[in-house]
N, C-alpha and C positions, 0 to 999 in steps of 0.2 A: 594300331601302329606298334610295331618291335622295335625294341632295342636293337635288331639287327639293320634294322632302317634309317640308322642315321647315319647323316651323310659322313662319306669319309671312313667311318669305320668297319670296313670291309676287310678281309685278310688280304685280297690281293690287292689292294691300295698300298700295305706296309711299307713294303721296301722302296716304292716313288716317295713317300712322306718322310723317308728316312735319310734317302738320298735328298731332300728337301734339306731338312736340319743339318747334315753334313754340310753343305755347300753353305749356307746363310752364315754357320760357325767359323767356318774356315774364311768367311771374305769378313767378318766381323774381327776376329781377332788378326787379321794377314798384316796390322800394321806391327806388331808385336814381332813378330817375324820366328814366331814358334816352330815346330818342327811338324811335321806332319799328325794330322789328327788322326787320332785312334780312335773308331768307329766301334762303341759293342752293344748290338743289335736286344732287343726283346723279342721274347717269343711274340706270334702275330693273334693268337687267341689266349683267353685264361691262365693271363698274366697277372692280373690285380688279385689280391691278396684281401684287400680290404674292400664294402658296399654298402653303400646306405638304400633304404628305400622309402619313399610313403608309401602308409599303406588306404588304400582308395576304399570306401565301402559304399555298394549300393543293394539295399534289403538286407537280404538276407548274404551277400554275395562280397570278398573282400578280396583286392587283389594289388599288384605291386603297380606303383608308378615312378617313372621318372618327368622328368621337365626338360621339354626344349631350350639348346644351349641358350640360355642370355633372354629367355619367356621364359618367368617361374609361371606365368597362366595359363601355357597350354601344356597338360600332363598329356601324358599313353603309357596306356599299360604295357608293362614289361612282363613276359611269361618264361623267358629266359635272358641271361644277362653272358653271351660270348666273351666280352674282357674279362668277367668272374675268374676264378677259378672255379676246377672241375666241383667243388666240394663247395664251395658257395653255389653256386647252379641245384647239387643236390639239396642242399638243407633249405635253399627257397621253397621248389616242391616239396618238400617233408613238411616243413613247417606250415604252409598253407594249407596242407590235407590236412592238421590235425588241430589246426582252429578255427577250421572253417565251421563246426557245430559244437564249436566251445564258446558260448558267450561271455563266460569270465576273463577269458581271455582275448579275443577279439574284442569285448568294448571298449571302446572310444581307443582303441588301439591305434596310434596314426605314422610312428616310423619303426623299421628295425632294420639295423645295424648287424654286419656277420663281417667277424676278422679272423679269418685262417691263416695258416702256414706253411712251408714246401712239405714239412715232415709230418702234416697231417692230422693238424690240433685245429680244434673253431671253439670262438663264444659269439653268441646269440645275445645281441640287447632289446630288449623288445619297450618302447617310449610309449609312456599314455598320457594323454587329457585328462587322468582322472589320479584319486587317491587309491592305489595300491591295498588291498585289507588281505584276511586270512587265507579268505575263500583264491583269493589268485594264486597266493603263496602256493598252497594245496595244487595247482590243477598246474603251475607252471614245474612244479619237480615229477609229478610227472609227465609232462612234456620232455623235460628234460630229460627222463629216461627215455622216453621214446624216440627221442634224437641222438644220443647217446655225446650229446657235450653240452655244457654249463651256458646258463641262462639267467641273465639278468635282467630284472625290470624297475625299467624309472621313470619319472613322476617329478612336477616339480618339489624339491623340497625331499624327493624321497630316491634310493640305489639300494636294491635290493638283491644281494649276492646272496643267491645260492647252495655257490661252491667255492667259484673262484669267479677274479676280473681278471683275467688274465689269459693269455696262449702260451704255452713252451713253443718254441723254435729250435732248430738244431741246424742250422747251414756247415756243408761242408765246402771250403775253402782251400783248396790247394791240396787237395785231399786229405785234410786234415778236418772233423768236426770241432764246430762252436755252437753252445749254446745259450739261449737267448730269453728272456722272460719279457714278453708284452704285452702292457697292462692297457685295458679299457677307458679310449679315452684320449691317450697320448699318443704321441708320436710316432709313427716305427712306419718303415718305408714298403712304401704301396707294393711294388712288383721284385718279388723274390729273385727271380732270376738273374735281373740286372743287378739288383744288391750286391747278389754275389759274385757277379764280374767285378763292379765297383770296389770291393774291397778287394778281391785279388789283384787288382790294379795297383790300388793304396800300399799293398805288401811291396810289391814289386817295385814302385817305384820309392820306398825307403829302405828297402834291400841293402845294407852295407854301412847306412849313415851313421851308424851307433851314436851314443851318446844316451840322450834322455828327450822325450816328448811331452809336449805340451798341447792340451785338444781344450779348445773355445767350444760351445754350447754340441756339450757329448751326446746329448740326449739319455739313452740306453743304455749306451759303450757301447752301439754297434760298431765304430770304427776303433776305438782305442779296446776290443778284448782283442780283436782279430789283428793288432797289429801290437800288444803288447809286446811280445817273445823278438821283437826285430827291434827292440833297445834296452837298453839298462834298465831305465825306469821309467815311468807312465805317471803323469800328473792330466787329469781330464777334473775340465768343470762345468756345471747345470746347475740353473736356479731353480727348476721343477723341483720338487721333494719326492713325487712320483714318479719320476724319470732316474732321480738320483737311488730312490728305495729297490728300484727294479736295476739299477747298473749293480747295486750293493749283490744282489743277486747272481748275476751272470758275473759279477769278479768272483763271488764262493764255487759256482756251478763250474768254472771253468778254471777251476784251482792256481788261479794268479794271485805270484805275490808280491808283482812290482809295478802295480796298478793300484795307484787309489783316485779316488773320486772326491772333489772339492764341492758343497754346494754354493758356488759363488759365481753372480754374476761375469759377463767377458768385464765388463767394467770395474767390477770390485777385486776381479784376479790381478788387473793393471794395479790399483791405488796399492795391493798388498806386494805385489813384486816391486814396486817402486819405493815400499815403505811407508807410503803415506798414510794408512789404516793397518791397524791391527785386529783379527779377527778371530773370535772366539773360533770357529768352524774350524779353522786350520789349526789352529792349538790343540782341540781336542782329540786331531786326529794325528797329533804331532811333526806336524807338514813343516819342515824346515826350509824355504824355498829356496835360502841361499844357499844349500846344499845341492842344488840341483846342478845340474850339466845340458839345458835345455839349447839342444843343437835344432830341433825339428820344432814348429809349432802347425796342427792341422786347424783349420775351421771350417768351421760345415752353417754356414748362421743362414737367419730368414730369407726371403727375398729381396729385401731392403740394404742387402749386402753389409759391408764392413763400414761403419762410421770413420767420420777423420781421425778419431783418435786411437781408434784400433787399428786402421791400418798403419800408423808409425809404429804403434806397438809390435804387430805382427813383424814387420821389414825389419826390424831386431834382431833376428832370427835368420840364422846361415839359410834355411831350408823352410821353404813353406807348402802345404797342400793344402790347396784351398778346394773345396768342394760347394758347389754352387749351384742353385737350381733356379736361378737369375741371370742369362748371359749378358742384361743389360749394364746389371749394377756390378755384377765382376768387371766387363770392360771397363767400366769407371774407378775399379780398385786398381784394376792393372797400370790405367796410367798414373798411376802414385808408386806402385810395387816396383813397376818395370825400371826405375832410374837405380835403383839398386839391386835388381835381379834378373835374372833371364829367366826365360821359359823354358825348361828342359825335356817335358813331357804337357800334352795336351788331349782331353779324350772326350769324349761325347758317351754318355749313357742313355739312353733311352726308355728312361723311367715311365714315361706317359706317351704312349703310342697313339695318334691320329689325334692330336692337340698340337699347338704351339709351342709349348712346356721342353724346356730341355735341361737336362742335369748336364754338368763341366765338372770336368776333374783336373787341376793346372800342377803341375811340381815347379815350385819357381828358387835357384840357388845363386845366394851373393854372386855378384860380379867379382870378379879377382880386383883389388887394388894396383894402382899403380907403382 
C-alpha cells in the first residue's frame, strides 16, 4: 500500500474538500454576520514542508511507514510521499540508498524526521533505540556530505548536532523577502505556501491602523517580523526559550528595530500590563509597557483557543487578529468578542489539505459607542 492510496488524498479531490471547508465555515460563523469569506487555496500536491516517518526493518531490508488514520497497528510502506514536498520526496530516496548497507547507521534506527523550506534548505533527524557512540558520529557526517544538508541524531537522553538544528527560510511576501530561522523540534508552520498567503493577508488587513502591536504566543515572529514595518512598535511574547532564541534571530537577520520579543507567558503579559507582577524579563530588556500605544493585539494560540480571561484581555484592544487553527473554540471566543466588536474581515487558509483541519484568520474592530 502507497501513500498515494489513501482515501481522499487524491489531487483531483482538492477543490471538492475545499469547497467542503468553505461552506461548513461560512454556515458556522453565518450567526456573526461577517462579510464574505476569503477563500486562499493550497497547492494540491508537495505542499507540506515538514514529515516524519518509521522506519520498518525486515533482514537485511529497511523502509518507510506510515499508519492508518486513527490504527497506529496497521502500517504500509510508503515509497513516495505526494503531500511532501519535492525535496523531502528526494532526500527520502537518498537517504535510504545510503543506509541501506550501513549498519551503523540503520541499527535499531526506527523514525526520521525531514523539515525543509520554499527557498530550499532541509535538516534530516534520524531517532534511534539505542546509545549514539563515535562510530555513528563518523559514518553520519559523511552521510551528511553525501546528502549535502545537516543531520542530526537522537536517542533517549542524547541530540546530536552536527552542524546545525535548524533551517533558514526566506518567504517572500508582497514582494518583499523575510527571513526565518527554524529550529528542530518547534513550531514553524507546515505548508509554505498558505503561510505565505496567511501573512499577506495579516499585512493587508492592518494596513493603516498605526499605532503599536501586541502578538500572544509569537512563536518564531513568523507573524510579528512580517508585519512589523506596518506599526510603530511591536511588542510579541513566547514562553519557549527555543522559539524566543530563534525570533532573537530573525529580528537581527531582518534588521528590525521596533520589534522586541518578551519571554512571557499570554498570562504573565496580563498580570504585568495590569501591574500586578513585576518581571525581571522585561526589565532587562528595558520594556516600558506603559509607554506603549497598543491599538492591535494578534493571537495565534493552541487549539484550546483563548481562555475566559484572555479573551476580556484581548476585547481591550480597538483591533484584534485572531488566528485560529480551531474553528470550534474560535466560535466560542467570538461569542464573547462579538458584543464588543464586529467582524471586518473573515478567511479560511488551507493549511491541511484532505483532513478536517482548518486555519481562520478573523480582523474583528470596536463597535462605535453610542
Amino acid at each position: 500500500m502507497t501513500e498515494n492510496s489513501l482515501p481522499g488524498a487524491e489531487p483531483a479531490t482538492y477543490e471538492p474538500q475545499l469547497r467542503e471547508k468553505e461552506t461548513r465555515l461560512s454556515r458556522m460563523f453565518a450567526e456573526f454576520s461577517p462579510p464574505l469569506l476569503e477563500v486562499y487555496s493550497s497547492p494540491a500536491s508537495h505542499y507540506r514542508l515538514r514529515a516524519e516517518f518509521r522506519l520498518w526493518h525486515e533482514g537485511e531490508r529497511c523502509f518507510y511507514v506510515m499508519f492508518e488514520p486513527g490504527n497506529r497497528s496497521k502500517a504500509f510502506e510508503v515509497d513516495s510521499f505526494p503531500t511532501g514536498s519535492e525535496l523531502i520526496n528526494q532526500l527520502m530516496k537518498n537517504l535510504l540508498i545510503r543506509i541501506q548497507d550501513q549498519p551503523v547507521l540503520r541499527r535499531r534506527l526506527f523514525q526520521v524526521e525531514f523539515l525543509t523550506t520554499l527557498s530550499g534548505d532541509a535538516l534530516i533527524t534520524l531517532i534511534y533505540h539505542r546509545k549514539l557512540e563515535q562510530d555513528w558520529e563518523d559514518a553520519a557526517r559523511q552521510l551528511q556530505t553525501e546528502l549535502g544538508f545537516p543531520v542530526i541524531g537522537r536517542s533517549k537522553k542524547q541530540k546530536i548536532v552536527l552542524e546545525r538544528d535548524y533551517v533558514n527560510e526566506t518567504l517572500t511576501i508582497d514582494g518583499k523577502p523575510f527571513s526565518y530561522r527554524q529550529i528542530e523540534g518547534s513550531f514553524t508552520q507546515p505548508n509554505g505556501e498558505v503561510n505565505r498567503k496567511m501573512l499577506s493577508w495579516a499585512r493587508a488587513a492592518v494596513d493603516g491602523i498605526g499605532g503599536d502591536l501586541v502578538e500572544l504566543y509569537c512563536g518564531n515572529g513568523n507573524f510579528s517580523v512580517a508585519l512589523a514595518e506596518k506599526f510603530d512598535r511591536v511588542l510579541a511574547t513566547e514562553i519557549s526559550k527555543t522559539s524566543v532564541n530563534a525570533a532573537q534571530v530573525n529580528i537581527a537577520d531582518n534588521g528590525l528595530e521596533n520589534l522586541v520579543i518578551a519571554r512571557l507567558s499570554a498570562e504573565e503579559f496580563v498580570q504585568a500590563l495590569r501591574g500586578e507582577r513585576e518581571f525581571t524579563r522585561l526589565k532587562e530588556k528595558n520594556i516600558d509597557l506603559s509607554s506603549y500605544d497598543f491599538r492591535t493585539v494578534l493571537v495565534d494560540p493552541p487549539r484550546a483557543g483563548l481562555d475566559d480571561e484572555s479573551v476580556q484581555q484581548v476585547s481591550a484592544y480597538d483591533n484584534i487578529v485572531y488566528i485560529s487553527c480551531n474553528p470550534d473554540t474560535l466560535h466560542a471566543n467570538l461569542q464573547v468578542l462579538t458584543r464588543t466588536h464586529e467582524i471586518t474581515r473573515l478567511a479560511l487558509f488551507d493549511q491541511f489539505p484532505y483532513t478536517h483541519h482548518v486555519e481562520t484568520g478573523v480582523l474583528l474592530k470596536r463597535r462605535p459607542t453610542a
